[in-house]
Each structure stands twice: as structure tokens, then as C-alpha cells.
N, C-alpha and C positions, 0 to 999 in steps of 0.2 A: 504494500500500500504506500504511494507517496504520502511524502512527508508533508506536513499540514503547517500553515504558514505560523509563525510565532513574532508577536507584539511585546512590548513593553509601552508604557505608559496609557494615559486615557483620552480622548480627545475632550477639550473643553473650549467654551468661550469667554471673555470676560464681561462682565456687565452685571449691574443688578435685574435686570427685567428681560423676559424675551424678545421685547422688541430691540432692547439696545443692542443684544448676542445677534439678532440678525441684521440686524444693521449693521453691525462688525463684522461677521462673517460676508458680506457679500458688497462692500464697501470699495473692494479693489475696483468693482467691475465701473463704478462713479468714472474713475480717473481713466478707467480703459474707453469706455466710450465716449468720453469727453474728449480723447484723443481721436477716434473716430469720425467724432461728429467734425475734427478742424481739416485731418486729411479728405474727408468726403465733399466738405466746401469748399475747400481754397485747390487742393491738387489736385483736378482736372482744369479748371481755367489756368491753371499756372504752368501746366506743362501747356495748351492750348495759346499761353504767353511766353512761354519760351520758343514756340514757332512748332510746336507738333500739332499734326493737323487730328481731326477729331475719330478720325478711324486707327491712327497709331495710338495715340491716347486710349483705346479701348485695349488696345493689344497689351498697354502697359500694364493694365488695370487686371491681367494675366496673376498681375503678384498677387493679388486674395486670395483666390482660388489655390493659386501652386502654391502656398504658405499655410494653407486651408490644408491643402490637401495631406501637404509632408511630415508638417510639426503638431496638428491634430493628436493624430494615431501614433506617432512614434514619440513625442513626447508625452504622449497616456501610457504608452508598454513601459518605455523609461522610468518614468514618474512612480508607477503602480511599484515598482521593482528597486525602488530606490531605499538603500538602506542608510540615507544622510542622518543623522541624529538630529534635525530639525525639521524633520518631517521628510514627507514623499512629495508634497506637493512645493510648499514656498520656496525651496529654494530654485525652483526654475520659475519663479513669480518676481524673487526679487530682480535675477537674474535676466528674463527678460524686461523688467520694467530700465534697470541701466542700460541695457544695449536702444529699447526704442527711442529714451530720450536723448542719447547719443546720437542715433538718427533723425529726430525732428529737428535736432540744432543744424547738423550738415543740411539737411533738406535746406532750412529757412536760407541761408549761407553761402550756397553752390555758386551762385556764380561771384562772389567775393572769394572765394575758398579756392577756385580754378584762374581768379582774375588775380589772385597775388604770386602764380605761377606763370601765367601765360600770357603775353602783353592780346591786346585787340586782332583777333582774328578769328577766320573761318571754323578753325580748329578748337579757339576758346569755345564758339559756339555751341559747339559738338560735347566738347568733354564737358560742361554745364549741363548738358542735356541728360549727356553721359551717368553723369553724377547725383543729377536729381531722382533719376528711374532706380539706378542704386540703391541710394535713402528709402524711395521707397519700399523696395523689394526688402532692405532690412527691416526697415518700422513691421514691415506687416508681417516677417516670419517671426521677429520676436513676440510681436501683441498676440497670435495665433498660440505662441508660447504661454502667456499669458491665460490667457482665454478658456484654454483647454488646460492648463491647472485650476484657475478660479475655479471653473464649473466642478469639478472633480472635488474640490475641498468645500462644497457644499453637500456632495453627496455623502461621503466620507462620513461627514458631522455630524449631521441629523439623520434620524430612524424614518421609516416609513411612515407614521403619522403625521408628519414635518416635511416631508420633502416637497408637498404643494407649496406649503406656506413658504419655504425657502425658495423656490423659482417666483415666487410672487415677490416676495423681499428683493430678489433678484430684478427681476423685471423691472420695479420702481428702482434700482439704485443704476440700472440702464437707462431710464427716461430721466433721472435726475442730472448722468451725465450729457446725455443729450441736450437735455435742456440748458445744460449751464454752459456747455461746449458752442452751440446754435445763441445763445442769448448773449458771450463774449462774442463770437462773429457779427453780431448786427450791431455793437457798439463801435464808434471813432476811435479806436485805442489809441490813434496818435495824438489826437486833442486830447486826451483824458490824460496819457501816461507819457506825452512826447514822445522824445529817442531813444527812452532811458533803454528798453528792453529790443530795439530793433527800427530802422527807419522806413517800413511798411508795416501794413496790417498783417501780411501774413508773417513777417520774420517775431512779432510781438505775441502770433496765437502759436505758435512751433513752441517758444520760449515758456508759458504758461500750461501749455499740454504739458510740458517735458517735467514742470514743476510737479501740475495734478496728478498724473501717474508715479512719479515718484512716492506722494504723499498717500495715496489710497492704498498702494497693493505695501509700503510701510506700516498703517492702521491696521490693515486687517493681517499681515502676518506678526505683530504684536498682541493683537488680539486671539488668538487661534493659536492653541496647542494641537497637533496634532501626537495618533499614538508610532511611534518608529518601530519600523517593522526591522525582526532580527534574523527571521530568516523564510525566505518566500518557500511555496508548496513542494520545492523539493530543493535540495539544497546547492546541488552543481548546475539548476537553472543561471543560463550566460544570456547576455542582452547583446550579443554581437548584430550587428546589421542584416547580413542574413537570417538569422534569428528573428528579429525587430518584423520583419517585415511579411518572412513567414507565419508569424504570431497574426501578426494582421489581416492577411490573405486569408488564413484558416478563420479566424471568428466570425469574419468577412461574410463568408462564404454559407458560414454555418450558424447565421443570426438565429436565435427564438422568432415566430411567427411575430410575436407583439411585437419585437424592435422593430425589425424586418419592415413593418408596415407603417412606424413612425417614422421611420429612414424615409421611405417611400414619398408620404407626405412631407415630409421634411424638404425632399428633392425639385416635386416640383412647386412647391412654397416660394423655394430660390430662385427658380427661374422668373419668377415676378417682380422679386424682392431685390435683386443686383442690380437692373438699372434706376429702381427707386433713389435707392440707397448712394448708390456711386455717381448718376445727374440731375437729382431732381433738384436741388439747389440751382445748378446751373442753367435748368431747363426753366425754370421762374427768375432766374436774371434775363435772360434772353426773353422769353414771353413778356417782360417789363420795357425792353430797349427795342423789342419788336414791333410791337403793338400800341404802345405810348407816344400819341406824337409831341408832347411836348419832350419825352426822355433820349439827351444826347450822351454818351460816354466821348465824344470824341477830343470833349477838350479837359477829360479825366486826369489829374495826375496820376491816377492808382486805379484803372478800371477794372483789376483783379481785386483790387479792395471791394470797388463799387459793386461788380457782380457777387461775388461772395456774399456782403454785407444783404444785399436783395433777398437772394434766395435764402438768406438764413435766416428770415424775418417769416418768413412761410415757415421753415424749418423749428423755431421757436415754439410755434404757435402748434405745430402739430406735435414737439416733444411734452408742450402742456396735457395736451389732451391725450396722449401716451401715462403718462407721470397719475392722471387724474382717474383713466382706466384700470393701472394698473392698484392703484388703493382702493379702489370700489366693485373692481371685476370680482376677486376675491370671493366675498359677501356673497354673491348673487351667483354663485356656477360651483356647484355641486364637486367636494372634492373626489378622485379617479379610485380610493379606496373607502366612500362613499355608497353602499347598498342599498340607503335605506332600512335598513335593518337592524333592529336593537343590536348594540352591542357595547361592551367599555368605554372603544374606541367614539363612538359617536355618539357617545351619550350627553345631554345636557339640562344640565340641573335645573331644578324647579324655582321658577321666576318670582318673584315678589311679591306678594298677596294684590300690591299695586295695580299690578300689574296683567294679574288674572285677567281681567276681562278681553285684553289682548290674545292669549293666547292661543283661538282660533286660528286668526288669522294670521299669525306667528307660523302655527302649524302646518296653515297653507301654504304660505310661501314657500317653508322649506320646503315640503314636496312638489311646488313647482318650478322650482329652479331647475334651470338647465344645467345637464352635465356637462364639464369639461370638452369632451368630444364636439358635442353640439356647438359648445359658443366657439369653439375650433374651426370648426366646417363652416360656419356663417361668416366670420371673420374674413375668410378665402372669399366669399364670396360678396363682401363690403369690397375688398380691397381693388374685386376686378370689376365690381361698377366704379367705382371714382376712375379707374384707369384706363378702362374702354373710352372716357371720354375726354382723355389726355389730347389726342391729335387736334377736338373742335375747340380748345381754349383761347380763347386771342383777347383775355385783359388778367393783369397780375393777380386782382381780387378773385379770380373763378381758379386759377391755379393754386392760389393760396390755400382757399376753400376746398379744392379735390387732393392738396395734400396732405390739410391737417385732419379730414374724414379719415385717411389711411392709419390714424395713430393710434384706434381704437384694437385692428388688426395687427398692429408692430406690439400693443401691450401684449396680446395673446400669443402672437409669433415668439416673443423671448420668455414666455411663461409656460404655454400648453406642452412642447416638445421636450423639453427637460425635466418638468413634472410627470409626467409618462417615462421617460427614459429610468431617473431617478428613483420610480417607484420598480420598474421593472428588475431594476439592478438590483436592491434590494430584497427581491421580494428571489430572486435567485439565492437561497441560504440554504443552510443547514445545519443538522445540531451543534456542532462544539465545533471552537477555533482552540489552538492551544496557544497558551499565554507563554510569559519569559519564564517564568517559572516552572512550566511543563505541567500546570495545571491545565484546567480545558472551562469554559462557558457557553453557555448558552442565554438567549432573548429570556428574559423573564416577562409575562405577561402582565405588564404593568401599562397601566391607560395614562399616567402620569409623568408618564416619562420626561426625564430633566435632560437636556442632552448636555447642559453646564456642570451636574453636579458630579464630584469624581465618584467614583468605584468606591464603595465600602469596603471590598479583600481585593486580594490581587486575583479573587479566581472568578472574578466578576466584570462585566464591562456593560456597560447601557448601548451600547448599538447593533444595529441588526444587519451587519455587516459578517457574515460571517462565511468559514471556509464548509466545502463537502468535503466527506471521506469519499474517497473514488474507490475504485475497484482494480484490478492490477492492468484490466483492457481498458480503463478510462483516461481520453486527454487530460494532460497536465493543468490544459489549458479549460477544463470544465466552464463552463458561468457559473459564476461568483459576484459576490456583492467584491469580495476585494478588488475585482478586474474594472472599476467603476471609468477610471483612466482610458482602456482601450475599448469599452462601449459608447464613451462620450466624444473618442478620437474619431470613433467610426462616425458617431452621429453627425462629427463637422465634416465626413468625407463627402455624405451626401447633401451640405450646407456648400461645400465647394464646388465639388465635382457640375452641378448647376449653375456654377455661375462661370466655367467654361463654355458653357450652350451658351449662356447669355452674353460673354465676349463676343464669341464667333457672330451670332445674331447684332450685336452693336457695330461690329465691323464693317458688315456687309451694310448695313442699314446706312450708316456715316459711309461710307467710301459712295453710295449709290446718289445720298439724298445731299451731302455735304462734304463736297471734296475740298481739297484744300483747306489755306489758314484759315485762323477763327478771325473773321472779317472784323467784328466789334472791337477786338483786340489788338489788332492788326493794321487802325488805320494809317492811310494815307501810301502804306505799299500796295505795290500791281503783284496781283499775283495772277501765275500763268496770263501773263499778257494782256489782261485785265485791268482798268480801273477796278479798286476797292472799292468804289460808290458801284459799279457796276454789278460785281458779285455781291454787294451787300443785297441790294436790290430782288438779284437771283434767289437768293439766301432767303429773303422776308415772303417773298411772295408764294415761297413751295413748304411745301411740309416740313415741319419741324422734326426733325431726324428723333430726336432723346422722345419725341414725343410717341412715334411710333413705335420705338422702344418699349415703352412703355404697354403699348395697347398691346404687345404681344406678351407680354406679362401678363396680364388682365387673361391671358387664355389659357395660361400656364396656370393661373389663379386658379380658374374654375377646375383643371384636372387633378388641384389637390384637394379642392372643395371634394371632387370625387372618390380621391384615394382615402380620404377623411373617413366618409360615407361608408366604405371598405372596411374601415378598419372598427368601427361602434360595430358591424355585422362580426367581426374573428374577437370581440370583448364580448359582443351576448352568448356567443357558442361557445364561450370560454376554453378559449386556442389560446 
């Protein structure tokens, strides 16, 4: 029989109350999308103002996906396997938090950074360009770094009665960075704060991301004990690359039905979700300079400011109603280990004598609230009405209005697929883990469960994280709540892997509908032989390229609305 994995210590968090504990625990993820939210606004016009035209720009935009796709999965096999004394997950948290803010300062920089090597030339030109696509490519394989430990050290933590309510805590500490990421972008940072920090807007939002990721994923691994694992389920298990990668392949390959079809949805969720995400800012700057006839950028000092600053005013406004979803979705949508059915777990004590006379309609509610699933599948299907109607937009207020509808579905999007996953991973257990002591534990059926208070003996642990005894023909690599790493790695392969489709589809879309520079950016050069006023002209009068982008999303929308649909049928036949 292999050898069965052994821990020392307890996971804890610190705080008096359980909101403050998850508020710590998921606190990284503020700084992570606050960074997010600046490369999603400003680094497409800024490569677009460095002179790549808007069909290269998609191909750069390759780095999500490939950084998605790599450090995912193999920083979970890693991470799950890690026997650092400070845990499995933070130290590749704190770790990638110094390398991305190492990259947002290059990013802001580049061409200061290649202009104190290179005098004026063609060449400067190039290695700027060079060097900015770089930066990127690092920011995003490090934050993926990130990302895919956060989510991991949420699951880790909390038990199976917890782990909605932590992708919901999660959820809002995503809308909160959003929101505060989108609400610095629509502020003057130059009038407010001068040169102190950089002499553009965007060199002054690189400088403050770099700051708020430092500080968030610091909170919360001060916050966060994890328990250190001393030795994994067999003991000459090696993490070599071939290794790493056949681990992946195989789980891959041989998901449980439920994952299997959250992946599914997940998949094409993405494909709607990537050009949202990566130009809708830019696609309501240009809807404002297109459509607006008093609105000029041409005599802009900073019209990568200007546009930025535009779209992120939409942007704002839709991470409110994100932020405002995700505190009240909660409430009203039925948690996924939720029956119905008396039991510890869902039990709730009897109300106030006060209060009695409520309590009918108390008891209605609760049995009418939608499950999880449902407010899933509806979401898919808000997202691709506002989007189907992205091409006929032509005033800022009706873009505004079709983006910030979508934020109802981004709360659900960063809440429903990780509370499924998370409950799944856990709910893969079995009787005993053995501890450092060579003692062994099991889940005690306790409805009260503290995930902060430590262990009374050492033969005891409060999580339901636990190992199976396998049998001598069973993979090493069984499902286990401990493998929570390479189930959450996968679940970004299929958050990736889409938004390859959706490159390829933005490419073609921009090389067909908008070839060449970005005219607004661009003025007063002739491009291909061209007046600038002439292509702009071409430019205003034909379809808005992101926008069609977009409607094709809105169709990918409805196919996960469907695969949704799918998967509430393999949870009633309980598959």
C-alpha cells in the first residue's frame, strides 16, 4: 500500500470574527486584480501607441492564455508537493508577487530603459516594442503564478461547508480590486500626484499596481498558516518535468464526471469572456472618439491617458455592480451542498419570538431561491444579451450601460466555478491522513466547524482535506482533497486554453475589419499611402472590429449557458 501523505502543523487564520479570517485569506486576490484591471486598460492602447497594429496586438495578448496554460497546472503539481516549511502555497505567492512588480516597473519604462542604451533609431523602435511584449509575457506568467496558488490556499483552508462562502469572499475581494484598479485609471494622476511616481498616467498606474500586489499577497500570507506537508503519498515521489507534466496529462485525461463538466463550462464561458476582459475599455474609448462629435484626441498630450481614462469610467461602474452582486448574490442562491434537507449542516436556529410572525415567508424564500447552477446558467445568458448588441452601439452612455449589465455575470463567473471545483475536491476524501507523529485523523462530524481554531491533540485536524488508502493497482495519483493544486491548475487550462480561440478569432476579425495603425493614436502619419484623416474616416464609418469580437462571444455565451444546462442534469442523476 503506498504510503499516505504526512503533515505537521494546522492551518489557521488570524482575526477575531469570520469575516475578518476571510477577508485575510482571500485579500491577495484585491492586489492581483487591481493589477489586472491596469494591464487590461492601458496595455492594449499602449502597445497600439507604440505602433503595433491591432491584429499583432491580439497575437501578443497570446501571453494569458500561454501563462494560463503553463504555470496553472504545473505550479499546482509543484505547489501541492512542496515540502517548504512555510507552507505549499505562499511561497510561490510571495514569489511571484516580486517578479510581476519587477515587471510592471520595466513595462511603464521601456522605452526610457532601451532609450538610455540606444540613441534614436529604427532599431530603438523595435527593441521598445521588443521589451514591452517581454514585460508582459512576465507580469502575466508570474500573476498566473499567483492566481493558481491564491485559489489553492483557499481551498486548502476551509472545509466543505465554507468553501461557497470563500469563493464568494473571493469574488468580492476580485470586484474590490477591480474596482479600485478601474477607479485609479479614470482619475488625472498627474494633477493629483504630479511626476512624483512617473510622467504619464500609465508609468504612475504600473508604479501603484506594483505597490498593491506587493501589499495584498504580504496581508494575507501573514495572515495564513498553512499545515507543511512532510512527506507526500509515497515517498520517492520526484517532480521532474516529465513527471510534472505526465501528472497532468493523466488527471487530465481522467477528470470525475462533475469536474469534467465544470471545465466544460468553464471553457466556453472564456470564449466570451477574453475579448470582454482584454478590449472593452478600449472598445468604449473609441465608441466615445467615434461617435462624439464634439470629442477630439488629436491635440491630446496623452491620448493613451485619454483613452484608458474613458473606458475605465465604464469599467468603474461595472466593477460597482460586480462588488454589489457579489455581497448580495450570496443570500439569494442556494449553497451546491445545499439539499434542502434537514440536517447539522443546514440547520438554523429558531428566530426571535419578534420575529415569529415572519417566519413564513422566511421559509418561503428559502425554498425559493435559486441554486447555484441556475443563477450560473442565467448569468451566461445576461452576458450574451448585453453582447449580441455590442456591434449596434454608437454613443458612450449605451456602451457604458451594456458593460456595466455584464458585472452581474463576472460576480458569478469568479464565484460559481471555484465553489463547484472546491466542493468537488473536497468532497474526494477518505478516512484517515497520517499526521507527523504517525498518528492518523479523521473529519469529525461537527456542524460548527472553526477553520481558525487549532487542533486540541496532534491526532486531530479540523479539515476535510484528507488522503485514501489505495490499493496496490491504484494510481498514486488517486483524487484527493490534497491534489486541490492540480484540479485548480486544470481548471485554469480550460480558462486558457479559450482564450486561444479567442486570439485566433480577434486576429482575423482586426487584420479583416482594421488593418493597420490605430488611426486615433497615430495622428497626422500616412499610413500605407494614406492620409490619417482618410483611414480614420474608413475606420469610423465600418464596423467596429472589438465590437464584433465581442458578438461572437455573446455565442460562445449561450453554448455555456448550455453546457451549464448539462451539467444541473449529471448533479440530479448524481454522476
Amino acid at each position: 500500500m503506498p504510503q499516505s501523505a504526512s503533515w505537521t502543523g494546522t492551518p489557521s487564520i488570524k482575526g477575531s470574527t469570520e469575516s475578518i479570517r476571510m477577508a485575510l485569506l482571500t485579500f491577495s486576490l484585491v492586489g492581483l486584480q487591481f493589477t489586472w484591471g491596469i494591464e487590461m486598460t492601458y496595455c492594449t492602447p499602449y502597445l497600439l501607441q507604440l505602433g503595433l497594429t491591432k491584429s499583432k496586438t491580439s497575437l501578443v495578448w497570446i501571453a494569458g492564455p500561454l501563462s494560463g496554460l503553463v504555470m496553472g497546472p504545473v505550479v499546482g503539481v509543484l505547489a501541492d508537493n512542496s515540502k517548504s516549511k512555510y507552507g505549499r502555497r505562499r511561497p510561490f505567492m510571495v514569489g511571484g508577487a516580486i517578479v510581476v512588480s519587477m515587471g510592471l516597473l520595466v513595462l511603464g519604462w521601456t522605452a526610457e530603459i532601451v532609450g538610455f542604451f540606444i540613441p534614436e533609431s529604427e532599431l530603438r523602435r523595435v527593441l521598445t516594442v521588443t521589451l514591452a511584449v517581454f514585460s508582459i509575457y512576465l507580469v502575466d506568467f508570474a500573476i498566473n503564478a499567483i492566481q493558481s496558488t491564491s485559489r489553492s490556499l483557499i481551498v486548502d483552508t476551509l472545509p466543505i461547508p465554507k468553501q461557497q462562502k470563500g469563493s464568494a469572499w473571493a469574488s468580492r475581494m476580485i470586484a474590490i480590486g477591480h474596482l479600485a484598479g478601474y477607479g485609479v485609471s479614470t482619475i488625472d494622476l498627474l494633477k493629483v500626484l504630479g511626476k512624483s511616481l512617473g510622467n504619464s498616467q500609465f508609468k504612475q498606474c504600473t508604479v501603484i499596481a506594483a505597490l498593491a500586489l506587493l501589499l495584498s499577497v504580504g496581508v494575507t500570507s501573514w495572515a495564513v498558516d498553512e499545515r507543511v506537508l512532510i512527506a507526500s503519498k509515497d515517498a520517492d515521489v520526484k517532480t521532474g518535468a516529465v513527471k510534472v507534466v505526465g501528472k497532468i496529462l493523466k488527471t487530465t485525461w481522467n477528470l470525475p464526471n462533475r469536474i469534467r463538466s465544470i471545465c466544460w463550462v468553464q471553457f466556453w464561458a472564456w470564449i466570451g469572456w477574453f475579448p470582454f476582459l482584454f478590449y472593452s475599455s478600449t472598445w468604449v474609448g473609441e465608441t466615445y472618439f467615434r461617435y462624439t462629435p464634439s470629442a477630439s484626441i488629436a491635440d491630446s498630450s496623452d491620448p493613451l491617458g485619454d483613452i484608458g481614462r474613458i473606458g475605465s469610467l465604464s469599467l468603474l461602474i461595472f466593477s460597482i455592480v460586480t462588488f454589489i452582486g457579489s455581497i448580495f448574490l450570496p443570500f439569494v442562491v442556494k449553497s451546491p451542498d445545499d439539499n434542502g434537507k434537514p440536517s447539522p449542516r443546514n440547520f438554523t436556529p429558531r428566530p426571535p419570538a419578534a420575529l415569529a410572525p415572519l417566519a413564513p415567508l422566511a421559509k418561503f424564500f428559502n425554498y425559493s431561491k435559486p441554486d447555484l447552477l441556475t443563477a450560473w446558467m442565467f448569468s451566461h445568458i445576461i452576458f450574451a444579451g448585453a453582447m449580441f448588441l455590442a456591434p449596434f452601439v454608437r454613443s458612450l452612455h449605451m456602451a457604458t450601460v451594456l458593460v456595466s449589465i455584464c458585472g452581474i455575470p463576472w460576480a458569478l463567473a469568479c464565484w460559481a466555478p471555484f465553489t463547484f471545483m472546491g466542493t468537488e475536491v473536497n468532497r474526494m476524501t477518505a478516512p484517515s491522513t497520517m499526521l507527523a507523529n504517525g498518528s492518523s485523523y479523521r473529519r469529525l462530524p461537527n456542524p460548527s466547524d472553526d477553520f481558525s481554531v487549532p487542533a486540541p491533540s496532534p491526532s486531530f485536524l479540523r479539515l476535510n482535506h484528507l488522503d485514501r488508502d489505495m490499493d496496490e493497482d491504484e494510481d498514486e495519483d488517486s483524487s484527493t482533497g490534497e491534489m486541490a493544486g492540480i484540479y485548480l491548475g486544470i481548471l485554469n487550462l480550460f480558462t486558457t486554453l479559450p482564450q486561444f480561440v479567442g486570439t485566433f478569432i480577434s486576429m482575423i476579425v482586426f487584420e479583416i475589419l482594421e488593418p493597420g495603425k490605430h488611426p486615433e493614436l497615430h495622428k497626422g502619419e500616412d499610413v500605407e499611402g494614406e492620409g490619417t484623416d482618410d483611414v480614420v474616416k474608413k475606420v469610423t464609418e465600418g464596423p467596429n472590429g472589438i465590437a464584433v469580437c465581442l458578438f461572437i462571444g455573446a455565442i460562445s455565451a449561450l453554448g455555456a449557458a448550455y453546457a451549464t444546462q448539462r451539467m444541473k442534469g449529471l448533479y440530479k442523476r448524481g454522476r
